[in-house]
N, C-alpha and C positions, 0 to 999 in steps of 0.2 A: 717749479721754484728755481731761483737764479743759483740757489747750490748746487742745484742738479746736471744744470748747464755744463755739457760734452763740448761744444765747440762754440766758436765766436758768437755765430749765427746764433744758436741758441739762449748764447749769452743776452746778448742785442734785445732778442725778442720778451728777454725775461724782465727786461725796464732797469736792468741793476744799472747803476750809473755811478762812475770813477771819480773818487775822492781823494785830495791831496789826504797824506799822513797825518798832518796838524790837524787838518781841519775833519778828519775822523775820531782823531783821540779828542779834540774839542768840544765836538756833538758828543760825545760820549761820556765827558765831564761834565756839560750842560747837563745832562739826563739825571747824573748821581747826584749831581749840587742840587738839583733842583727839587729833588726826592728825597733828600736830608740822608743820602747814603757816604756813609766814607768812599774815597778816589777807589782805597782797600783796605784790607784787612790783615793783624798782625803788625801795625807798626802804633806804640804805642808812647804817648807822652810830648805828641808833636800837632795834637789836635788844635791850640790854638797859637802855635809859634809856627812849624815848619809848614804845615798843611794851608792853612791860606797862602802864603807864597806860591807851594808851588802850585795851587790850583788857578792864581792869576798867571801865572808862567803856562801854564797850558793853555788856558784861557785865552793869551795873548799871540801866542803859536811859537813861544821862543823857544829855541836851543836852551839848556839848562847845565850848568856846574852846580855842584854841591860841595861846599866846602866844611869840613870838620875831622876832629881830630878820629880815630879809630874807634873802632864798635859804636857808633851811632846812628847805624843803621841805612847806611846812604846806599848801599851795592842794593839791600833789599828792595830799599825805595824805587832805585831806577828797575831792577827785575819787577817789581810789581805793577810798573807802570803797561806791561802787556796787556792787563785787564782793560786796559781804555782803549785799546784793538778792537775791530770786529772780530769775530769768531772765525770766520773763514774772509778768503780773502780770493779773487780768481787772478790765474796768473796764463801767460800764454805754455803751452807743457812743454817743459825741458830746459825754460828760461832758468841761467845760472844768475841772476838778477833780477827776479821777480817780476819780470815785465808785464806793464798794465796792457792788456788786453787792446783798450781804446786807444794808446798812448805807446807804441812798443821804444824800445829805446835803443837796444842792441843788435848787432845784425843779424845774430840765429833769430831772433821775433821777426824784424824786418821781411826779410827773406821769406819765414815762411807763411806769412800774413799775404806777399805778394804771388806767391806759389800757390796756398788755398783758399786765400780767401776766409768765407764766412765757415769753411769746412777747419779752418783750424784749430787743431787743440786746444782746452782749458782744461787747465788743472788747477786745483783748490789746496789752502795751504792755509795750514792753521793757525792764529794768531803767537803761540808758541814759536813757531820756527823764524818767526819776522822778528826774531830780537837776536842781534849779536853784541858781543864782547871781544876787549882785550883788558887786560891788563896792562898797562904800559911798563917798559920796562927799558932800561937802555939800550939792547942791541934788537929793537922793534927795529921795523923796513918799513919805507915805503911800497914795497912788495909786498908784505905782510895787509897794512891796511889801504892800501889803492890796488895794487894791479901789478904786473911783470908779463913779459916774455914768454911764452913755455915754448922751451927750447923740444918737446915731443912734440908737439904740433906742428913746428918749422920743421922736426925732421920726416914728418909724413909726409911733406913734400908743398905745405904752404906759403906765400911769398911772406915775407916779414910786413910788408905791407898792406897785409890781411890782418882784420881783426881778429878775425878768427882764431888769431896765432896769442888771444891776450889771456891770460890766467887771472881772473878777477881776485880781487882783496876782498880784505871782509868787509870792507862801506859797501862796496858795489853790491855784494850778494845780499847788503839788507837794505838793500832799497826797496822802498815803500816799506818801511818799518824803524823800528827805534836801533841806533845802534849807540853802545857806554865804551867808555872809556877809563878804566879807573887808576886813580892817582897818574893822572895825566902831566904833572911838573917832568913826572921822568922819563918823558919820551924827548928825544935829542932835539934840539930847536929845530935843525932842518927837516926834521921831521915832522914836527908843529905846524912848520909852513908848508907842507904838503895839505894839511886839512884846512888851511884859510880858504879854497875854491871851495871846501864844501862846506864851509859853516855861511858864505853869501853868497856865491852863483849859484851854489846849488850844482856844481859838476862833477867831477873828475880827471884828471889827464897824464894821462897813460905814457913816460918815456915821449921818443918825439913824434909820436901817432896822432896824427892830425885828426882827432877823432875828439868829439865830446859828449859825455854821458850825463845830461843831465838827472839829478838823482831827486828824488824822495825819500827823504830822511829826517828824523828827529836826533839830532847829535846830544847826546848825557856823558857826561864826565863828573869824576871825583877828585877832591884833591884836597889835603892836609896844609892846614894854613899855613905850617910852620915852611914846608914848601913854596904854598904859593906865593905867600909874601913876605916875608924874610930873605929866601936864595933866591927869588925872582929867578925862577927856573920859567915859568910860561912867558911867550913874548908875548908881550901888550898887544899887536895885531889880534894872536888869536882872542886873550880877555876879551878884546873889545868884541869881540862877533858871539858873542855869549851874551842872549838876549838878558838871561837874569841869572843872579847867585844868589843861591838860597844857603843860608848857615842852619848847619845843624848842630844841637847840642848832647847833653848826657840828660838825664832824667832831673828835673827841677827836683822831684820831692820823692821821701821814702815808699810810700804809697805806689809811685808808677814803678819805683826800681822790682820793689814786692810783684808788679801784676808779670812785668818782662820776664820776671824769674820765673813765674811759673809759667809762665806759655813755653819757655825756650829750653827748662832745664828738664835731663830724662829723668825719668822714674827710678827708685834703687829700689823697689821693691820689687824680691825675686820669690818664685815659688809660693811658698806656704807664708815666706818670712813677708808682713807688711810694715811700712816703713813710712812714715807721717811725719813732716815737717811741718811743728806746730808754729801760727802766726807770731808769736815771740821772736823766735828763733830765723824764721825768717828776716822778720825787721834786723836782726845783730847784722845781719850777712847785708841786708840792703846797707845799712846805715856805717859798717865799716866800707863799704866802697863811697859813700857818700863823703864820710871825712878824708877817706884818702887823698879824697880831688881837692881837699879846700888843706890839706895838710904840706908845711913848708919842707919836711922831709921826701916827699914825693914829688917827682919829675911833673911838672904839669904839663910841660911842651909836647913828651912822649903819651900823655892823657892817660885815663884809669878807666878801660872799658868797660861796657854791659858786661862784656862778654867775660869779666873777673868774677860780679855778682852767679853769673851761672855758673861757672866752675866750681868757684866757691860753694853754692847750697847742693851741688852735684857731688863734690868730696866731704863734705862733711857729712850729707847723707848714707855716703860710701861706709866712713870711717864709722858712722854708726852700726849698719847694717854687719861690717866685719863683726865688732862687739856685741850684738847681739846674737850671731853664728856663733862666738867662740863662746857665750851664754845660755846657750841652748833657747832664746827668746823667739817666738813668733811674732811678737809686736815691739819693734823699736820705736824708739822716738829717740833721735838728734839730743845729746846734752852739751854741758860748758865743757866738758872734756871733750870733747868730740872737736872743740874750735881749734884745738893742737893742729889739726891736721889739714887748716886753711893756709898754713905757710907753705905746702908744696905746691898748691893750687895759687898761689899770688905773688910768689918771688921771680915767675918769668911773664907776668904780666903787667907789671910794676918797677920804675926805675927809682931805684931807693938814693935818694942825695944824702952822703954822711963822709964825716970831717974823719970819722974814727973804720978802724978797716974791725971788720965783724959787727957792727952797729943794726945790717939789715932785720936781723932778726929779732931784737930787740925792740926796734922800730913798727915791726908791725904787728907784734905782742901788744904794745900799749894803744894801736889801733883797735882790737880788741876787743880788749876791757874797756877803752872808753866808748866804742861800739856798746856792749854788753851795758854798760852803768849809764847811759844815753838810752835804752830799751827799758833799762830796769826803773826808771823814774819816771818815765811814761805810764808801765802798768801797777807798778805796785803803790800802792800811798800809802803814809808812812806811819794814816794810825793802824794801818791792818796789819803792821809789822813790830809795832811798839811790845807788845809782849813777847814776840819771838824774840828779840836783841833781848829783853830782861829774862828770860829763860837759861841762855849761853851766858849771859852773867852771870847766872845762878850756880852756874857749872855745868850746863850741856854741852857734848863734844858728839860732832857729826863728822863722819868720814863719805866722803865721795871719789868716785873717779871711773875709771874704765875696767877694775877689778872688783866694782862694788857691784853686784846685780840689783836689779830695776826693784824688784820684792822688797830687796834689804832697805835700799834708798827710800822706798815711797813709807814705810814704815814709820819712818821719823811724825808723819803727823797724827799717826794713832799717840804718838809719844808727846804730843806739841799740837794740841786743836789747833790752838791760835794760827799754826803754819798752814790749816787747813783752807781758809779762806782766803787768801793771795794765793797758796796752788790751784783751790779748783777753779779760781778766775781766769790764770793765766792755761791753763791745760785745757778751757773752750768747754767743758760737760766731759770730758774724756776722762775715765776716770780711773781708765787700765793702770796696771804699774809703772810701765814703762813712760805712761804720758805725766803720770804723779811723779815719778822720782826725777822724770825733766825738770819740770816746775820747780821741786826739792831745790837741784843742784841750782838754779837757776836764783833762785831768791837766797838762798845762803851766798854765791858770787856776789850780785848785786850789793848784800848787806856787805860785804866783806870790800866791794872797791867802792859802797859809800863810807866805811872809815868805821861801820857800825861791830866789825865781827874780825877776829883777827884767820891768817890761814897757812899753815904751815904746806909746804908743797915740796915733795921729793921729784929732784930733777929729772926730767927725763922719761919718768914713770906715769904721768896724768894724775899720778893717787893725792889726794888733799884731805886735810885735817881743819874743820871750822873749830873755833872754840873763841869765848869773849875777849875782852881788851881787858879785865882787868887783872 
C-alpha cells in the first residue's frame, strides 16, 4: 500500500501520484457534495448562506478571506477545513517543508534525492500537521512568516550563501497544506507585501537569496469588517489576490442560537446534583442575545457574540446549581431568578452605548425581561392563564426567588389547578419540583411584565412578591 512506502522507489511503485493542494481539497469536496455530506461538522446556521460560498471557493481553487464581526465562527471554519486533506500525505524524511517526494523544492530534498536516489526516505504526515496559523498581530516579521537567517547555522561554519543557512517561516513549513491567517488588517502593510508572491506566484523569497521556493499552499485569513473596510488597514494588492470573500454572520433565528448553545455550552451538572436547562429557558438566553444585536443601546460595530449565548446558559446553569447545593436539591432546574446572574457573564462581552454613567446595568435588565415576555408569549396563551390573573385578583400572593425552595414553589399549583396546565406544558412532562417551581416562577414573571400581576422585589436579594393589580 502507498502508506507503507519506506523510500521513493517504493513510493513510485505503489502508483500514488502528486496532487497540487487545491486540487486535493477539491476532489475531496466533489466527493462530500456529491454525497449530500456537509464540507464538516459543528458549524451551525450557515448551511444555506455561508456554506455554498465557500464550497464554490473551493471548488474554484481560490485562496479565501472571511470576513465578520467575532464569534461567528470563522477560526473554526478555516481549522475544519483539514477534513478536506488526505489523511496522510508522503513527504521526503526530514524535509522542514513538506517536500513532495515527485517535485522536491528545497535543497536538504534536492541533495538527497541526488545522493540516493529511489533509496530515499519517505515519511508520512498526517493531515493534522499540514495546517498552520498565525494570529496577526503588529510586531508579526517577516521572519516570523517567510524565512530569516539562522545565525547557528552560519556559525557551524556555512557560507551565508548556502541555503542551508535559511530558517524557514511558517508558509514555507506548511507547504502543501492550508495555512490562516487571522485578523489579517493588523499585520503591518510591509508585511502584507511580503505575502503578495505567495498569494500569485506561488513563491517565497528569502532576504537577498537568489533562491525560489515555489510553494503549495491554500492561503485563509480572517478579518473584522470594521477593520477591513473602514481603517482600510489591508492594501488593495493583497484584497485583490483573494480569490473570494465569504461574509459571515450571527445566527438568523432563535432556533440555531438554541442548537449552538447546546453543542458548545459545558454541562453544570456535578455529582449526584442534575442540572436540566428547560427549552423555555433556553429560548430567554438565545433571544436576549438576539435583541441585543438589533438593540440601539449596544455597540453593533464591536458585534454580540455566540459565544455570549454560551456564557450565558453556562452561568446561569452555574448560579442555579449554587442554589440548589445551598438547598440541599438533587435536581435543579434554571429559574427567573437565576437571570440576576447573566450580568457578570455579558458585561465584558458587550459594549453598552449610554448618555448616562451607571445606565449598563439597567440596560441589560430590560434586555431581560423583554427576553423573558418575548418567550412568555410564545408558550403561554392567554386563555390558560385567564383564571390564574383572576385568582391574584382574588387575593393570592406568591412569593419566589432564590430562598424559596423548589417543593415550596411548585406547590402553588396544588393551590391554583388553573396554573397547572401552562406549567406542565412549559416543564416538557417533567414533573419533578424543581422543573414545576421553574415553570411557577416563570409564568407568574411573564404575567407580571405582561402588565397582568403586579411584583414587589427587594433589591439585591432575588426574593419577589407576585400579588394582583388591583
Amino acid at each position: 500500500m502507498a502508506n507503507r512506502a519506506a523510500t521513493l522507489g517504493e513510493l513510485k511503485a505503489s502508483g500514488w501520484q502528486s496532487t497540487p493542494v487545491k486540487e486535493e481539497i477539491r476532489r475531496n469536496a466533489v466527493e462530500r457534495i456529491a454525497s449530500g455530506q456537509p464540507l464538516f461538522e459543528g458549524v451551525l446556521g450557515y448551511e444555506h448562506t455561508v456554506m455554498p460560498q465557500l464550497e464554490n471557493a473551493l471548488l474554484a481553487g481560490h485562496d479565501i478571506i472571511f470576513l465578520g464581526e467575532r464569534g461567528q465562527a470563522k477560526t473554526r471554519i478555516i481549522r475544519s477545513l483539514t477534513g478536506l486533506l488526505d489523511e496522510w500525505l508522503p513527504i521526503i524524511a526530514g524535509s522542514e517543508i513538506n517536500d513532495d517526494p515527485y517535485n522536491p523544492v528545497s535543497k536538504h530534498a534536492r541533495d538527497l534525492i541526488v545522493e540516493l536516489g529511489d533509496a530515499t526516505p519517505v515519511a508520512w504526515v498526517h493531515r493534522g500537521e499540514r495546517f498552520g496559523e498565525k494570529l496577526a498581530t503588529p510586531d508579526t516579521s517577516i521572519a516570523d512568516l517567510i524565512g530569516e537567517v539562522d545565525p547557528i547555522k552560519v556559525a557551524e561554519g556555512r557560507y551565508l550563501s548556502d541555503e542551508l543557512t535559511l530558517h524557514y517561516g511558517l508558509v514555507p513549513r506548511t507547504n502543501r497544506g492550508i495555512f490562516a491567517i487571522n485578523e489579517i488588517p493588523d499585520l503591518a502593510e510591509r508585511i502584507q507585501v511580503g505575502l503578495l508572491n505567495v498569494l500569485e506566484e506561488r513563491d517565497v523569497q528569502i532576504r537577498g537569496y537568489k533562491i525560489r521556493l515555489p510553494l503549495d499552499i491554500l492561503l485563509v485569513a480572517s478579518a473584522n469588517p470594521e477593520d477591513y473596510t473602514n481603517r482600510g488597514r489591508i492594501i488593495t494588492p493583497l484584497k485583490d489576490r483573494f480569490g473570494s470573500q465569504i461574509r459571515t454572520h450571527y445566527p438568523l433565528d432563535v432556533d440555531t442560537e438554541v442548537a449552538i448553545m447546546r453543542q458548545e455550552a459545558r454541562a453544570a451538572s456535578v455529582g449526584d446534583v442534575t442540572v436540566r436547562v428547560p427549552a423555555y429557558i433556553e429560548r430567554v438566553v438565545a433571544t436576549f442575545s438576539q435583541l441585543a444585536r438589533a438593540s440601539n443601546h449596544v455597540n453593533q460595530r464591536s458585534g454580540v457574540s455566540v459565544r455570549l449565548s454560551v456564557s450565558n446558559v453556562e452561568v446561569l446553569a452555574a448560579n442555579a446549581l449554587r442554589r440548589g447545593l445551598r438547598a440541599g436539591e438533587t435536581s435543579v432546574v434554571p429559574r427567573v431568578c437565576d437571570l440576576a446572574a447573566l450580568a457578570a457573564s455579558t458585561s465584558g462581552k458587550v459594549e453598552i452605548e449610554s448618555l448616562e454613567e451607571g445606565r449598563e446595568g439597567v440596560i441589560l435588565e430590560n434586555l431581560v425581561k423583554a427576553a423573558v415576555l418575548a418567550v412568555f408569549k410564545e408558550h403561554t396563551p392567554l386563555d390558560q392563564i385567564r383564571e390564574v390573573v383572576d385568582a391574584f385578583e382574588a387575593g393570592l400572593v406568591a412569593h419566589a426567588g432564590e430562598e424559596v425552595a423548589s417543593g415550596e414553589l411548585a406547590r402553588l399549583t396544588d393551590e391554583l389547578p388553573a396554573l397547572r396546565t401552562a406549567v406542565i406544558s412549559l416543564a416538557g412532562g417533567d414533573e419533578s419540583p424543581a422543573a414545576i417551581a421553574a415553570a411557577v416562577e416563570f409564568v407568574l414573571e411573564g404575567l407580571h411584565l405582561s402588565k397582568r400581576l403586579n411584583k414587589d422585589g427587594v433589591s439585591g436579594s432575588g426574593a419577589a412578591t407576585y400579588r394582583g393589580r388591583g
